[in-house]
N, C-alpha and C positions, 0 to 999 in steps of 0.2 A: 887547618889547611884551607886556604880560596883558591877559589878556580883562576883567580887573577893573581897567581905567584911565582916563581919560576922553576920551585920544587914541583908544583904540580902540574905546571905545562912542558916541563923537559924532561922530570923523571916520572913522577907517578902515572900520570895518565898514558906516557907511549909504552909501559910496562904493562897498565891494566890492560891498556888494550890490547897488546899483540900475546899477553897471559891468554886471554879471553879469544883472540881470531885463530892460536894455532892451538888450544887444548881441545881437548875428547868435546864433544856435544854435552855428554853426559857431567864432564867436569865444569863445565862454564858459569852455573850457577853456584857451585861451591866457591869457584876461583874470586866471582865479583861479590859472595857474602865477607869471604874471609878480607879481599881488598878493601870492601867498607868497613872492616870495623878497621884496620889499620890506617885509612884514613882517617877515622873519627878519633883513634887516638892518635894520631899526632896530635891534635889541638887539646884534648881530654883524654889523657889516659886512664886518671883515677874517677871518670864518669862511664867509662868502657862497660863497668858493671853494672850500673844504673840504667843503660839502653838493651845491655843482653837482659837484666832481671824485668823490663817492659814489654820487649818481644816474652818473651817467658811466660809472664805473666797474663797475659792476651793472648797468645797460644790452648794456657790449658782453661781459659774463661769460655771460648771457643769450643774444645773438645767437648766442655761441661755443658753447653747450649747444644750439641749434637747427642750428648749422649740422654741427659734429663730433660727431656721435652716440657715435664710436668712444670720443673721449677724453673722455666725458661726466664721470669720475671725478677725473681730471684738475684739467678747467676748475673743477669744483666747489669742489673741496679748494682751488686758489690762490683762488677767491672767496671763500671759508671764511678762507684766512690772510690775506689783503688786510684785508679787513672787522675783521677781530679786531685787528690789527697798529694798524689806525689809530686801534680804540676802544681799546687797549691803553697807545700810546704818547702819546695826549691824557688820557686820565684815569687808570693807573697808574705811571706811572713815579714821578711823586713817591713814592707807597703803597710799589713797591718798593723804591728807593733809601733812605729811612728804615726800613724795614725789618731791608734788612738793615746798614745802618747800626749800627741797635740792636742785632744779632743777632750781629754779626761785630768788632764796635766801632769800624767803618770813618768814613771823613768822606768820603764820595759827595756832591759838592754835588744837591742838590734841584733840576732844572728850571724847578719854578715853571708849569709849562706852566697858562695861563687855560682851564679846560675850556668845551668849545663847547655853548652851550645844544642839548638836544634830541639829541645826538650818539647816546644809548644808546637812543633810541627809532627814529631815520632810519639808524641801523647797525643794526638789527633788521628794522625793514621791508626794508631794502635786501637784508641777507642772507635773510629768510624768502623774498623773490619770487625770488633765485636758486636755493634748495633747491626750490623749488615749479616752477620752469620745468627742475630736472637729474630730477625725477622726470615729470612730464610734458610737452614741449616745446611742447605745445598752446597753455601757461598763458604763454607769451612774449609781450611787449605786441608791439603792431604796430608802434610809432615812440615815437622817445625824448620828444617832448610829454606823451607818453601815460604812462610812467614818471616823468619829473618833477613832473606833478600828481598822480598818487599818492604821491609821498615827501614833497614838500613842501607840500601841502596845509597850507594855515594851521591849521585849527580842530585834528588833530592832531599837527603836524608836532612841537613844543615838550614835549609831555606826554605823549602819545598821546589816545586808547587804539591802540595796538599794532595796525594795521591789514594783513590777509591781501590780496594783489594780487587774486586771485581772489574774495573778498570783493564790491571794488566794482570790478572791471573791466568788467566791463557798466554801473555806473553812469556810469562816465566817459563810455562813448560814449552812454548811451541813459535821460535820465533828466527830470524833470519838475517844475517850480519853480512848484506850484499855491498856489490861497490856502489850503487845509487845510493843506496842510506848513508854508506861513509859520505860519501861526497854532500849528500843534505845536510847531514848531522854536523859535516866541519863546518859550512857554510852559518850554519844558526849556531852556531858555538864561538866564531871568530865574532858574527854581529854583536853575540852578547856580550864577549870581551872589548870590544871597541865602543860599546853605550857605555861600559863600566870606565874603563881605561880614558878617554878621551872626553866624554860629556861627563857622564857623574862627577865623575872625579874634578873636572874644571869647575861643574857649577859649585861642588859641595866644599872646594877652597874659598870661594866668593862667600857661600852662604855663611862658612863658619867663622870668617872676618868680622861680616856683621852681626851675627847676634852676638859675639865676644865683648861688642860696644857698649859703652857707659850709656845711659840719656845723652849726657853731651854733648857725647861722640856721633849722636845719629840726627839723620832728617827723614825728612818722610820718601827721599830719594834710596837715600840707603834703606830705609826700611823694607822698601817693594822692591829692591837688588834682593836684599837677604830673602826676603818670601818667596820671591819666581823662582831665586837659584834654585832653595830649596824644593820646590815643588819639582822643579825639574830635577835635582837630585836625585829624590829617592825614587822618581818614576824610571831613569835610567838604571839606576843602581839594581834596583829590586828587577824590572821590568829587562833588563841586562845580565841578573844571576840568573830568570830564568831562562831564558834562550838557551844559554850554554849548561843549564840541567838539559833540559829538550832535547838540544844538542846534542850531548852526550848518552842520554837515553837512547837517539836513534843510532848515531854507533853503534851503542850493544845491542840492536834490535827493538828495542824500545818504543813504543808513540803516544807520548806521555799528552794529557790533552792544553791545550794553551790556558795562559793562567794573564795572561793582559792582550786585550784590542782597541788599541788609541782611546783612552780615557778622556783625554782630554778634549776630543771631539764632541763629547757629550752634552746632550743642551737640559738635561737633568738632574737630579743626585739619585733617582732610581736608575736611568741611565747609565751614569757613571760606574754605579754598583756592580750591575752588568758585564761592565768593562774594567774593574779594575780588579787586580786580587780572586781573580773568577776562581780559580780553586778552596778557598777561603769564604766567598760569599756563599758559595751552593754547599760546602759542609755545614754550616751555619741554617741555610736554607730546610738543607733536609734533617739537620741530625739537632738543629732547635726550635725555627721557627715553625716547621710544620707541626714537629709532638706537641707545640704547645697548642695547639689550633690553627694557626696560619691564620687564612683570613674565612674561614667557615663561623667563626663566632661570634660574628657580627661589628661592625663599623669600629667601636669602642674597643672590643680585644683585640680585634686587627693591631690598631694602634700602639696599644699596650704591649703585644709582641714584636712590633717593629723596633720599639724602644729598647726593651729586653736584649732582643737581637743585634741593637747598635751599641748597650752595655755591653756586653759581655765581647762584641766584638775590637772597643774601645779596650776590655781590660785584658783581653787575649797579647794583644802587643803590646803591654808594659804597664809595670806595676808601679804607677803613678797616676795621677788625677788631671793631671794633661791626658793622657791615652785616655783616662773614662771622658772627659769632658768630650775631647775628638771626637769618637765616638758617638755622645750623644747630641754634638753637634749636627753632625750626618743622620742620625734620626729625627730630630727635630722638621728639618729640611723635607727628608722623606714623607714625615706623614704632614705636613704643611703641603706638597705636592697630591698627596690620597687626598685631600680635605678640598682640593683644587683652591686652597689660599695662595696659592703661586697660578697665577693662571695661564692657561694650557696654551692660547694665542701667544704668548711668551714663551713659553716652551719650546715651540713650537718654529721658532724664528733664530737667527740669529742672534738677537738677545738673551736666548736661553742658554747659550754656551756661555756669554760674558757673564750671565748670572752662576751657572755653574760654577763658572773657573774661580769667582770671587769667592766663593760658599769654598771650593776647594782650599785656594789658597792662604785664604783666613784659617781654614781650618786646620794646616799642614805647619801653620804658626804654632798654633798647641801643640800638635807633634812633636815637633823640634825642640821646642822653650824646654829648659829644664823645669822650670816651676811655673806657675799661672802669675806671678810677679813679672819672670822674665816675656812670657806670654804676650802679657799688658802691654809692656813698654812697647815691644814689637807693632803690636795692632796699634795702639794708642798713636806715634809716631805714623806709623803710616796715613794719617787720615788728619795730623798737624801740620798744613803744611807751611811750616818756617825753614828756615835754612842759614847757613853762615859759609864765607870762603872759609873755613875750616873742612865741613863736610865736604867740599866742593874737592878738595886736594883729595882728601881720603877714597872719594869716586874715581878718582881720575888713577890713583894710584891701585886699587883693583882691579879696574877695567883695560890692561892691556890689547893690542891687536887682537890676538891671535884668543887671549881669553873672549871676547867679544865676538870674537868668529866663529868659535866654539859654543857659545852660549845661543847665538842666534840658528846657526846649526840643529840645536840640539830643539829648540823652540819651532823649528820648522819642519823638524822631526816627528815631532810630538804634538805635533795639529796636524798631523800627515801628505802634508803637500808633497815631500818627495816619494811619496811613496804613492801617490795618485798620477805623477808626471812620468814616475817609470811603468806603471802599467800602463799609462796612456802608450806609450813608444817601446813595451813589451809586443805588440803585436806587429809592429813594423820594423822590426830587425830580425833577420835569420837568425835559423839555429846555432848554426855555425860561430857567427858572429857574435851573438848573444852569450855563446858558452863562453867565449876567449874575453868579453868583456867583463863577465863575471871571476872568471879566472884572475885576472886583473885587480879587479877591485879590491878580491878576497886576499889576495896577497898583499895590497897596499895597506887595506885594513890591521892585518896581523903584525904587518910589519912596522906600523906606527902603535900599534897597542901596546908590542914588547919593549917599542924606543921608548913611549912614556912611562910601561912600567921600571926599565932601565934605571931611569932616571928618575920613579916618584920618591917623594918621602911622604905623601899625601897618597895614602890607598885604603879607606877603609869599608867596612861595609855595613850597612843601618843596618839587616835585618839578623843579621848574627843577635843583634842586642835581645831577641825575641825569641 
């Protein structure tokens, strides 16, 4: 089930919620444990076991780091391999077996294993709250209710954002379902259906036109169509399922921390880092880069960690060698920026964004490519630039009005101009006036998000894939 569906914006969630606004106090975390997991099985029911047997199993890893102080290092480390072992042998075995198939020239049959929705975000939280309870034991939830509605929490149990136990563990037990948070919570739940619904959705038809194309069929015109789209894509898509997690968190009293701030503004790739994926990077931050040394070990291991960090970052979202390349694409950049080979006067300027965005969007080509063939073509084409009134029809035939209105929209969105033009004239409109105009908007918003999902056959979602 997505949040962009009409099972879960007409039945499920006005159910979760008014279960949740008129039950006991006492009942309200059972109601929204038991409602997440019947979310999670409508999409997977025969994985239903697989995420109770993770909470479970990170429950009693926990207990055993409260209770055996001695063997704290121990209990860790098998939590560590358990965790890894199961995100390992549901979403890489295929990856390796073909691998080294190619590599060795062997015939390894492929598993085939169906990966489990949400697997690399609830093996993330699940191991973050063990590392967090072997360094402090304080941080141990009190009863395993209390853990399974932290992991499985609906709004982001599927996608994240990548939620700290210690985070909202106060919120589980002690928290406040007023009419201002409903009114915030719908507000950042409709914007995030309307990034999905109206921009993702527009550019990620464009994008998936062109990479579909033969050589032939491309020029370096369509080539940097298909790359923008897609950069603007997944940034809506992603950057749009979480609002409406956020969203939905603050309904239920929730105040989940933000997980993107205009990335694209960024005139770095450490910059960018900062801003993009931010619940993603700081687990990463804390629960890799620092155990390994961080940047205490001098110049040399610095670098060596940054890398590590942009592997394994790279092989976190998909088991393929596009996502590691990606990956260490974006490391590369980073520590070419520590080394100040990218220089800092550049950085520094308005050139540093165009250098970013290129670094980005070249590198959002890997993402996308099924294979480093399809990859090629992509980049390759963008950077030949020939053409034919063939390619010329095929532009013209993607880029209608309104697609074109949408895409520029969504590009002016995403360098934050209108969102600098409404705080500029947030201070010079009343209150009054201000609430009726947002009233307004919020309602136009929803109301063309459910016209286009009415009507999509095109809705899907990248990071489900992960």
């Amino acid at each position: 089930m997505v949040f962009s569906s009409p099972v879960f914006l007409f039945f499920f969630f006005p159910v979760v919620y008014l279960g949740c606004r008129f039950a006991p106090r006492c009942a309200r975390n059972g109601w929204l444990a038991l409602s997440s997991l019947v979310f999670y099985a409508f999409g997977q029911l025969h994985y239903t076991l697989l995420l109770l047997a993770s909470v479970t199993a990170n429950y009693c890893f926990g207990r055993l780091l409260m209770r055996l102080p001695r063997h704290r290092r121990i209990v860790v480390a098998c939590a560590a391999a358990v965790n890894l072992l199961v995100l390992g042998a549901f979403k890489y075995l295929d990856f390796l077996a073909g691998t080294f198939n190619g590599l060795f020239g062997l015939s390894i049959p492929l598993p085939g294993i169906v990966l489990p929705i949400g697997i690399s975000f609830y093996t993330f939280q699940g191991l973050s709250y063990v590392i967090d309870v072997y360094r402090d034991p304080q941080e141990g939830a009190a009863s395993f209710p209390k853990l399974l509605l932290y992991i499985s929490f609906f709004p982001q149990l599927i996608a994240g954002p990548i939620i700290k136990y210690h985070d909202v563990s106060k919120q589980i037990d002690q928290r406040e379902m007023t009419p201002d948070r409903t009114l915030a919570g719908l507000a950042r739940f409709i914007t995030g259906l309307a990034k999905k619904m109206l921009l993702a959705n527009t550019a990620g038809e464009v994008a998936d036109a062109v990479f579909a194309l033969t050589a032939d069929g491309m020029d370096f015109r369509l080539a940097w169509l298909g790359a923008v789209c897609y950069t603007l894509q997944i940034y809506f898509d992603f950057s749009g399922y979480s609002d409406m997690a956020i969203g939905l968190g603050k309904l239920f009293g929730f105040d989940f921390l933000e997980n993107f701030n205009l990335p694209y503004v960024s005139r770095s790739i450490k910059e960018f880092w900062r801003r993009w994926h931010i619940s993603l990077s700081s687990w990463f931050r804390d629960y890799l880069y620092i155990p390994l040394g961080g940047s205490r070990k001098g110049p040399l291991r610095t670098k060596l960690n940054k890398l590590a960090v942009f592997f394994a970052t790279g092989l976190w979202h998909g088991a393929n060698w596009t996502f590691v390349l990606w990956g260490l694409w974006h490391g590369l950049f980073s520590v070419l920026e520590d080394a100040n080979l990218i220089p800092q006067r550049l950085r520094r300027s308005g050139a540093g964004q165009v250098y970013t965005m290129l670094v980005v969007i070249l590198g959002f080509v890997l993402f996308r490519a099924e294979s480093l063939a399809d990859a090629w073509l992509v980049i390759s084409k963008m950077f030949l630039f020939t053409t034919a009134p063939v390619h010329t029809l095929t532009l013209y035939a993607l880029l209608d009005g309104w697609t074109v209105f949408l895409l520029l929209t969504a590009a002016l969105l995403a360098l934050g101009l209108p969102q600098r033009l409404c705080a500029l004239a947030d201070g010079r409109i009343s209150a009054p006036a201000r609430e009726g105009i947002q009233a307004v908007f919020y309602a136009a918003l929803f109301f063309l998000s459910v016209l286009a999902l009415a009507s999509a056959a095109f809705n899907p979602f990248i990071y489900f894939q992960f």
